[in-house]
VEXDREN-59922 format. One record per residue (C-alpha): x, y, z. Coordinates in steps of 0.02 Angstrom, whole numbers, plus 50000, padded with zeros to 5 digits. Each point is the difference from the previous one (the first is absolute). Example, Ala and Ser with C-alpha at 12.3 -4.5 7.8 and 13.67 -1.06 7.14 Angstrom:
residues 2
506154977550390;500695017249967;
//
This chain:
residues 849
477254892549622;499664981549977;498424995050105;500664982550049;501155009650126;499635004250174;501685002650067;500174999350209;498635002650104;500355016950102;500144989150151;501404989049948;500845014149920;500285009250197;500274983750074;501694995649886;500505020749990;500014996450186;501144985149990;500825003549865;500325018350020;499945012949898;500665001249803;501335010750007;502015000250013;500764996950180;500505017350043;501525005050131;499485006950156;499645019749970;501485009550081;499115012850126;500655016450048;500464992850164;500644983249925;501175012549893;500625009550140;500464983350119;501054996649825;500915016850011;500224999450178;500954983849985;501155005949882;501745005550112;500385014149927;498385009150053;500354990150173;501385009550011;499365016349963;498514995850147;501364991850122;500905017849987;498675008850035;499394989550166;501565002650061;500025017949996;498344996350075;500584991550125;501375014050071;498735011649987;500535010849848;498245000749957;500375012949857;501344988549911;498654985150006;498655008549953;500635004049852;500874985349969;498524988149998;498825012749916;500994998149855;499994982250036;498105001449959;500025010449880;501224986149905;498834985450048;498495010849946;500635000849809;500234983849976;498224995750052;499275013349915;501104993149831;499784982350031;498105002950041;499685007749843;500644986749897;499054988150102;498475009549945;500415001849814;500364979849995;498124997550084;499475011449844;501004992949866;499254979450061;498145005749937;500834998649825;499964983050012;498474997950111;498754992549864;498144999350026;498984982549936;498194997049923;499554981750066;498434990149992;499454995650184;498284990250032;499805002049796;499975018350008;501415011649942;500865009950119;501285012850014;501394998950151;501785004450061;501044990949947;500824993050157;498354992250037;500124986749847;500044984150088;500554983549920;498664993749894;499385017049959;499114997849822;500895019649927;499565006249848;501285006949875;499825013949868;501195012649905;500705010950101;499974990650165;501344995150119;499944982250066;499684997850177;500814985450057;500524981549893;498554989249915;499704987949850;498745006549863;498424992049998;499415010949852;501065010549911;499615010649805;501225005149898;501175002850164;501645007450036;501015005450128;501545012250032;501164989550119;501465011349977;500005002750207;500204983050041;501234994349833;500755014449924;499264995249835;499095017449915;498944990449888;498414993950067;499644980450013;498494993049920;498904987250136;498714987949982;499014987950107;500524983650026;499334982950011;501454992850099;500795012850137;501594994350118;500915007350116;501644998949925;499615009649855;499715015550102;501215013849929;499825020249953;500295002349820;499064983049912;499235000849815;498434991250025;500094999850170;498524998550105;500445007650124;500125016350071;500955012650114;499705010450121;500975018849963;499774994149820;498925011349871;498414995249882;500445007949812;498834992049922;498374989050007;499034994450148;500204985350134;499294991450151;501274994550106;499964987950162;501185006750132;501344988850056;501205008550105;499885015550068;501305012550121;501784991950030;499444984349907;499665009249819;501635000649897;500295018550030;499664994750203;501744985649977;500985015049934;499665010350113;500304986250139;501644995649926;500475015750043;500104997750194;501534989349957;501025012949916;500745013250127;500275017849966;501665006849959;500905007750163;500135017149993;502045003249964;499795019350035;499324995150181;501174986650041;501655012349933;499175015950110;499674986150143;501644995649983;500835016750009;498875006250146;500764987450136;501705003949907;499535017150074;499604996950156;501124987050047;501195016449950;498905012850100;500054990150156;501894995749998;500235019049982;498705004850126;500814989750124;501665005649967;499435017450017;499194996050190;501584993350060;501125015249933;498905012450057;499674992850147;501804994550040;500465018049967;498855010950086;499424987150131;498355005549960;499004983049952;498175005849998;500395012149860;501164988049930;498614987949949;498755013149936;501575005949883;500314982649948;497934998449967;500255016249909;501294993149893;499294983749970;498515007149926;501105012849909;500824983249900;498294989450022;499224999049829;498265003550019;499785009549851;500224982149895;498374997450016;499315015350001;500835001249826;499424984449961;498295003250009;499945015049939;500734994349834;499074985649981;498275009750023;500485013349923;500584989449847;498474989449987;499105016150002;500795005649853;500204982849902;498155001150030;499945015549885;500574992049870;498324986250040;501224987350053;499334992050177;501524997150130;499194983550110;501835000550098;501155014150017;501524987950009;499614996149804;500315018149963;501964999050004;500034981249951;499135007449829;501475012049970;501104986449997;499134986749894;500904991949862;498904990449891;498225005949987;498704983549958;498625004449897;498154992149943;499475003149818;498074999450013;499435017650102;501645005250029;501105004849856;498535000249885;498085008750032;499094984650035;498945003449842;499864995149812;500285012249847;499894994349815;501875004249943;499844993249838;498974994449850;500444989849850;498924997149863;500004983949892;501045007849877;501215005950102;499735016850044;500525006050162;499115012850110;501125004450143;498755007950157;500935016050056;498695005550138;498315011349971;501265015349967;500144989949795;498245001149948;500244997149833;499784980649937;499624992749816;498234994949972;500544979949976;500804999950191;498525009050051;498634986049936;501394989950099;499815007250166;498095000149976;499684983549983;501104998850152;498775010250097;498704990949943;500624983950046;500035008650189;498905001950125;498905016549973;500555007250187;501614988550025;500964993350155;501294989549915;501705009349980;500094996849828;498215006149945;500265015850101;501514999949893;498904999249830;498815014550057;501455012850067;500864997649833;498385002149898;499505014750110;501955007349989;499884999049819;498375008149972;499234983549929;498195002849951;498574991049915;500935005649830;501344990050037;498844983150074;499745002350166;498224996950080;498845013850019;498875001750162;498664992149917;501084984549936;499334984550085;500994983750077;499114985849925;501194987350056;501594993550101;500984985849969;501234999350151;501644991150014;500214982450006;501434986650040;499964995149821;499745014649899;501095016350077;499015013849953;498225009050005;498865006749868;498585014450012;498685002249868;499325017850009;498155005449903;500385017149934;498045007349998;498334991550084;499534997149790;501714992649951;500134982649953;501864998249983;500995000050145;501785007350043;501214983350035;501695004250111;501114987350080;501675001850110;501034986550070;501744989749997;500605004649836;500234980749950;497994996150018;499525019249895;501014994949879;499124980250013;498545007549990;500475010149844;500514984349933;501845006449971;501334990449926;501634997249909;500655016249965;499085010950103;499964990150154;502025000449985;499925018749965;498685000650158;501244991050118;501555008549970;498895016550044;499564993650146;502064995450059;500275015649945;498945009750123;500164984550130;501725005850017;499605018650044;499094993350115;498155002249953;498764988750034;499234997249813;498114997849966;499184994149822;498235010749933;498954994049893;498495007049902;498454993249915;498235004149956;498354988750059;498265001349945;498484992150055;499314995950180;500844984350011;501754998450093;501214985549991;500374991050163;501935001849953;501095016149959;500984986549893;498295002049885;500175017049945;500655005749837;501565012750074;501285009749903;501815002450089;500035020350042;501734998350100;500935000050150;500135010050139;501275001750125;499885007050190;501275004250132;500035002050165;500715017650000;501645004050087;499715013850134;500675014649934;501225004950145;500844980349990;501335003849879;500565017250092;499924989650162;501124987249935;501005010049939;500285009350161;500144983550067;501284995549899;501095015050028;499824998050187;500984981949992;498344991350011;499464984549917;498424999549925;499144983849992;498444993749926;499054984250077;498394995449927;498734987149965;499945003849824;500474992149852;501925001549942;499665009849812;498965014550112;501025001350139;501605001449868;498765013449909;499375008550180;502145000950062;500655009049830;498785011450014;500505003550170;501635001449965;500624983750078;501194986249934;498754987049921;501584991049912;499814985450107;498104995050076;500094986850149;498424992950007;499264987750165;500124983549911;501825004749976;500215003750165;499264986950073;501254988149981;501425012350083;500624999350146;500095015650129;502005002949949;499634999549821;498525010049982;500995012750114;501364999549867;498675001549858;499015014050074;501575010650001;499925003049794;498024997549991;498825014150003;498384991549930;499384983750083;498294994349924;498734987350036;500575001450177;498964992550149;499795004650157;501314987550097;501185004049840;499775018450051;500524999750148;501464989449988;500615015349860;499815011750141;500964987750128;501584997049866;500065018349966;500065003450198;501444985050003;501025006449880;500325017650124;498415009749903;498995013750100;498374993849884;498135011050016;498714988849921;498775009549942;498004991749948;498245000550031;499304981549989;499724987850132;501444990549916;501335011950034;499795001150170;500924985850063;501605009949902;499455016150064;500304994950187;501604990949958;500915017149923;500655011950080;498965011649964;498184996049934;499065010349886;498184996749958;498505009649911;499005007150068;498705003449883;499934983849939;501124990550121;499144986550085;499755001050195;501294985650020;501115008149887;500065017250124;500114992350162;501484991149952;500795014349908;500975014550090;499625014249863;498164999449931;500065012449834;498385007650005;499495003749829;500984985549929;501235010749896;501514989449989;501095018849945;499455001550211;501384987950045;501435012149931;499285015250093;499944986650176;501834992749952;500805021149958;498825003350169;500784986850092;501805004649959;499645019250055;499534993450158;501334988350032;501085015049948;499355012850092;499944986650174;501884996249971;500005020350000;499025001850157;500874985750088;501835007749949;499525015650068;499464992250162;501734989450036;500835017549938;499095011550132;500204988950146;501865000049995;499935021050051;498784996350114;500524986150112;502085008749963;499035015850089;499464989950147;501594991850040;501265011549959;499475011350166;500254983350097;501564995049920;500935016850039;499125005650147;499095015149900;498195005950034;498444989449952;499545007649849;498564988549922;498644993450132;498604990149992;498805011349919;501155006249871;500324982549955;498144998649990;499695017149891;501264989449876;499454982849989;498255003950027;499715013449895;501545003849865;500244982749961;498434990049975;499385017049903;501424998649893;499294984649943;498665008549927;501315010949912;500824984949923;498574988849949;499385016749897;501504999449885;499624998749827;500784984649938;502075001149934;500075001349792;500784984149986;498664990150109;499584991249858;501444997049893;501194991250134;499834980650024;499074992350136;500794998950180;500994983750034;498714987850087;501334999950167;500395017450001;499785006750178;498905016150039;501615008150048;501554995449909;501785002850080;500265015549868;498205006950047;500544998150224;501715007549948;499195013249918;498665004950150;501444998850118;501205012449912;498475011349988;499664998950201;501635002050041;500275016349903;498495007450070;500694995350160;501585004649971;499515017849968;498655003050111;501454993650128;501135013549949;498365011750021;500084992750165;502025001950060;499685018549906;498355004150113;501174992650178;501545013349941;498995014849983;499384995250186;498185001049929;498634993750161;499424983649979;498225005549979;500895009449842;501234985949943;498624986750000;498965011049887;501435002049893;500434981149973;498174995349993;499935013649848;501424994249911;499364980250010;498285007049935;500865006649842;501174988249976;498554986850009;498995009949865;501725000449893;499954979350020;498125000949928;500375008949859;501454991749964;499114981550016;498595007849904;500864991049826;501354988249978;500535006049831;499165018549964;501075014550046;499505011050133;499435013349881;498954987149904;499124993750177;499635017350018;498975003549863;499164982450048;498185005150084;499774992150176;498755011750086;500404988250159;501675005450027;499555019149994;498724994750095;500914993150131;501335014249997;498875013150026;499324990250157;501714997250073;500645016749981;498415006550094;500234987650144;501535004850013;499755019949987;498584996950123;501394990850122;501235014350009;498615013350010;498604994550113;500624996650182;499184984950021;500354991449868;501825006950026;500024991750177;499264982449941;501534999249909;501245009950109;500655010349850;500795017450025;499785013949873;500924998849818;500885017049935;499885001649789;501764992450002;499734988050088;498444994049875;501235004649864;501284987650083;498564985949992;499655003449810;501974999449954;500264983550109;498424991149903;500555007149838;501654992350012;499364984050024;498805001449833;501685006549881;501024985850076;498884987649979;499455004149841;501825001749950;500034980350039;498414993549938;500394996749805;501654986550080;498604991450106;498745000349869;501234987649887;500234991950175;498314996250034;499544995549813;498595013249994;
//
């Protein structure tokens, strides 16, 4: 620390942390258990589940509204307990990005949060730290600094201090800069820095205001179930009226007349939507979650199934984050070509190579590349045989980088007694091979090396070797005698599951795109190797001059944009969403997140993923595998299936249900179905049944059909038609069950017993026949769902406890069942499976399944 700095006095510091607040990112209120249920009680189709219920309430059918608005809890209770949890994993995930600062205060050096840096905070920088909040360097050595957060840029920028500082040259991602960032990492060097904005004013603080001004994507899933739920009840009330006035014009008995018609109305009211609903949507997160992909909103879930075109950083996200040494050329020519620690073996000339590359390094590095020098020399067994430093070697000297002279020399004293020391330099290839004093013919031959690994997009570095003896040093590298020892070339390694991913992608109908900071030769190198078009790279000075039509036009063909900033990111994402696209963005810097909130579906990082970047995102991936986003998008489509399932099933059992309870009023014939047999189905078959449906494995094509059209409706004409036809089968042959039961003169205690069997089997035949769209019967069967034996085991003991216990017998006024009668109930439900069945390949093609 430089003494001539005394930074604030303690004093001041509190004063402006009181003013000023504190240094951290405005964050939106905290959604509370109880601010989650008031959302979920506002939604109308769980109003109408709890209106039902108060009105059984209300006539004192305390047994129907119990039950009724228990399971109204129990559907309020999973969504907080979901959407609680998620709360509490995002609170988790922020400390990523939660830095702490070293700052001189009253000239001493002290260590704090870092959301108590106040403006003029004196913070001092080192390898390895995060920034804390924006300053100008007031000392800086041999500094620089990873802004890849705030730019999208993956190589880090050099910065020094400056004599003449404005405000106008603030701006993430400057050579030579003096300033620095807050979010931003220290790779190399050391630095005092003067704080100059801190919180919402930093640079990652703007982003992250900007995003106030962006609104989140409606729901569609919501608005289309919304949408069909008044449908629904508009319906249920016309026909629950209706059914008042005939009964009570008929039997002049008006008191029972409206308890029917309340009977009936909830018979056709749709409560189970969002029962179903929620169940899926929790139960999906649940299980994207498995696959360590974070669900922040449950309405993203489906919206993911359906996504077109899926927008993609570079930097963190298709590749590790981290350098390798791919390749090494010697002067000569000679290529070395790094296959991984698994291909030990290496010549002796590469080796002295990759020494002197080592040597050139820091001893214990942070710098991406110099890690990159020591895993390859420890990967390839590299040992003092081959020139690398022993223990006892000793770091005489450092010559750092400078503005004019790209590149840094070590000189290394071999023994305590040795006069001659070990000379290594790395840099820009262009000032090694200066340095060598290179020219003519083997600078040419130099150069074209260089395009030539420039274009499989390495990032190229020049070593250099030379001895030095005697205690005197020269004040510039420039002064040493160095031989040229060759170039080496590092990557930023694809992750290994991209190319699968993309290919999935691919074969799903979605568009893979690639938007990154980078230069245009990597991300060309980066996108083959991914498997994406690079034949065309659109890059932001291009764009720039485009308007919104024609970069809409242009982004249909592209699938690599480079040297893209923010502002130009976003407008990618709001031409793709123009031009009809269902787009996920997926990124983990600061700079994405404007893009992230504008998509449809936002997925950040979480590992690395800024704090900015995850609160505007929908999906956080939480170990920042981008092969994550195929399992969420083949998730996503299993649900979607599997809640068009549920839902069909739902429209398809209420036609027998609510045909039951106005036949007997239409033809004068005894009540069959009353209120608590209404309730034993909706309340307990039905939203169970859910459970049975969102447990279905997903259908073999899930991910080799193209993505849903962007207005297709939750329930197509085809899918209603098909729901109907299925209800009024069932209905139609528990009806003849019926007209059967009244001609053999059974009781009514014994008739209704009867009927109610028959609709219980023919509603299990409707499961299993809804249990796959395309999969034959025999197929679904071998299909493991524990849930729906599960489930069938419970019914059939509710119902075995219902004929034989007396009580339970007289609760629901049945009579006793002779074996052919049961028999009778099996035949009636297994008509309705054969039938159906019989029918489902025609509505498959109908349906486009």
């Amino acid at each position: 620390m430089s003494r001539q700095f005394t930074g604030l006095r303690k004093i001041e510091a509190a004063s402006r942390l009181k003013i000023e607040g504190f240094n951290e990112l405005p964050r939106p209120d905290r959604r509370t258990a109880l601010r989650i249920a008031l959302e979920v009680l506002r939604e109308p189709m769980l109003a109408l589940l709890l209106g039902a219920g108060l009105i059984y309430l209300v006539l004192g059918d305390l047994k129907e509204a119990t039950i009724l608005l228990a399971f109204a809890i129990m559907s309020i209770g999973i969504t907080i307990v979901q959407e609680t949890r998620t709360e509490r994993v995002l609170e988790a995930l922020r400390d990523l990005t939660s830095p702490r600062a070293l700052v001189i205060r009253d000239g001493e050096l002290e260590r704090i949060a870092g959301r108590d840096v106040v403006r003029g905070d004196l913070i001092m920088l080192a390898e390895g730290d995060r920034v804390a909040a924006d300053g100008v360097l007031l000392e800086a050595g041999d500094l620089q600094i990873d802004e890849s957060l705030l730019t999208g840029e993956s190589v880090p920028v050099r910065k020094r201090i400056s004599a003449a500082v404005h405000e106008t040259t603030v701006r993430p991602g400057g050579e030579e800069s003096p300033f620095v960032y807050s979010g931003s990492l220290v790779i190399r060097g050391s630095g005092i820095a003067e704080v100059i904005a801190t919180g919402s004013r930093s640079e990652i603080g703007k982003i992250g205001q900007s995003l106030r001004h962006l609104g989140n994507e409606p729901p569609r899933l919501k608005i289309q179930t919304a949408r069909l739920v008044r449908l629904c009840a508009i319906g249920g009330a016309l026909v629950s009226l209706a059914a008042i006035i005939l009964y009570g014009t008929l039997r002049g008995a008006w008191l029972d007349a409206l308890l029917a018609g309340i009977a009936i109305g909830m018979s056709m009211l749709p409560e189970e939507f969002p029962v179903v609903l929620t169940v899926f949507m929790a139960m999906g997160a649940w299980r994207i979650s498995r696959a360590r992909v974070l669900t922040r909103r449950a309405a993203s879930i489906e919206t993911l199934g359906s996504a077109t075109v899926l927008c993609t950083d570079k930097t963190g996200t298709l590749t590790e984050n981290r350098m390798t040494i791919a390749e090494l050329r010697l002067p000569d020519g000679q290529i070395f070509a790094n296959r991984g620690p698994m291909d030990s073996s290496i010549a002796a000339q590469f080796c002295d190579l990759a020494a002197h590359g080592v040597l050139a390094s820091a001893r214990e590095p942070f710098d991406p590349m110099e890690k990159a020098f020591h895993v390859f020399a420890t990967d390839h067994r590299l040992s003092d045989k081959d020139g690398m430093p022993e223990p006892d070697w000793k770091l005489v000297r450092t010559y750092g980088l400078s503005p004019d002279l790209l590149a840094m020399t070590q000189l290394w004293q071999r023994s305590e007694n040795s006069a001659e020391r070990v000379v290594a330099a790395k840099g820009a290839p262009e000032t090694i091979a200066r340095l060598c004093g290179l020219h003519g013919p083997e600078l040419s031959r130099i150069r074209q090396a260089i395009d030539a690994m420039a274009a499989d997009g390495l990032r190229v570095l020049g070593v250099a070797k030379g001895k030095h003896t005697g205690d005197t040093f020269p004040q510039s590298q420039a002064d040493f005698s160095f031989r040229f020892a060759g170039l080496v070339g590092l990557a930023d390694p694809l992750r290994k599951s991209v190319p699968d991913a993309v290919r999935e992608c691919r074969t799903a109908g979605i568009r893979v795109i690639m938007i990154t900071g980078d230069y245009p030769t990597t991300a060309r190198a980066i996108a083959k190797q991914a498997g994406l078009d690079a034949s065309e790279v659109l890059t932001g000075d291009a764009i720039q001059p485009l308007g919104q039509a024609e970069l809409a036009h242009r982004a249909k063909t592209i699938s690599v944009f480079a040297r893209i900033m923010p502002e130009q990111k976003l407008r990618i994402v709001q031409a793709l969403k123009a031009d009809g696209e269902i787009v996920a963005m997926t990124g983990d810097g600061v700079n994405d997140a404007p893009s992230l909130k504008a998509a449809h579906i936002g997925v950040a990082m979480g590992g690395r993923g800024t704090d900015v970047a995850r609160e505007a995102s929908s999906i956080v991936l939480l170990d920042d595998d981008f092969g994550s986003i195929v399992a969420a998008v083949r998730l996503g489509r299993r649900i979607y299936d599997n809640l068009r399932k549920a839902m069909g099933f739902i429209f398809a059992v209420h036609v027998p249900i609510a045909g039951l309870a106005l036949l007997p009023l239409a033809f004068g014939l005894p009540i069959i179905l009353n209120p608590i047999h209404i309730a034993f189905l909706e309340m307990v078959i039905d939203p169970v049944c859910s459970l049975v449906f969102e447990a279905e494995t997903d259908e073999k094509d899930v991910m080799s059909r193209p993505p849903r059209p962007s207005d297709e409706t939750l329930f197509s004409w085809p899918l209603v038609g098909w729901s109907v036809l299925q209800g009024v089968l069932a209905f139609a042959l528990v009806a003849a069950v019926f007209i059967f039961g009244l001609k053999r003169g059974m009781p009514e205690d014994e008739l209704r017993a009867l009927v109610f069997f028959s609709l219980v089997t023919s509603i299990f035949s409707l499961i299993l026949i809804n249990r796959s769209f395309g999969a034959s019967l025999a197929a679904a069967f071998k299909r493991p769902n524990p849930a729906l034996a599960w489930i069938l085991l419970g019914v059939v003991a509710i119902l075995a406890v219902s004929l034989s216990w007396p009580s339970a017998s007289a609760l629901f006024r049945f009579g006793p069942l002779h074996l052919d009668d049961l028999a009778l109930t099996l035949i009636a439900g297994a008509a309705v499976l054969i039938v159906l069945e019989s029918l489902k390949p025609f509505w498959r093609t109908q349906l486009r399944l």
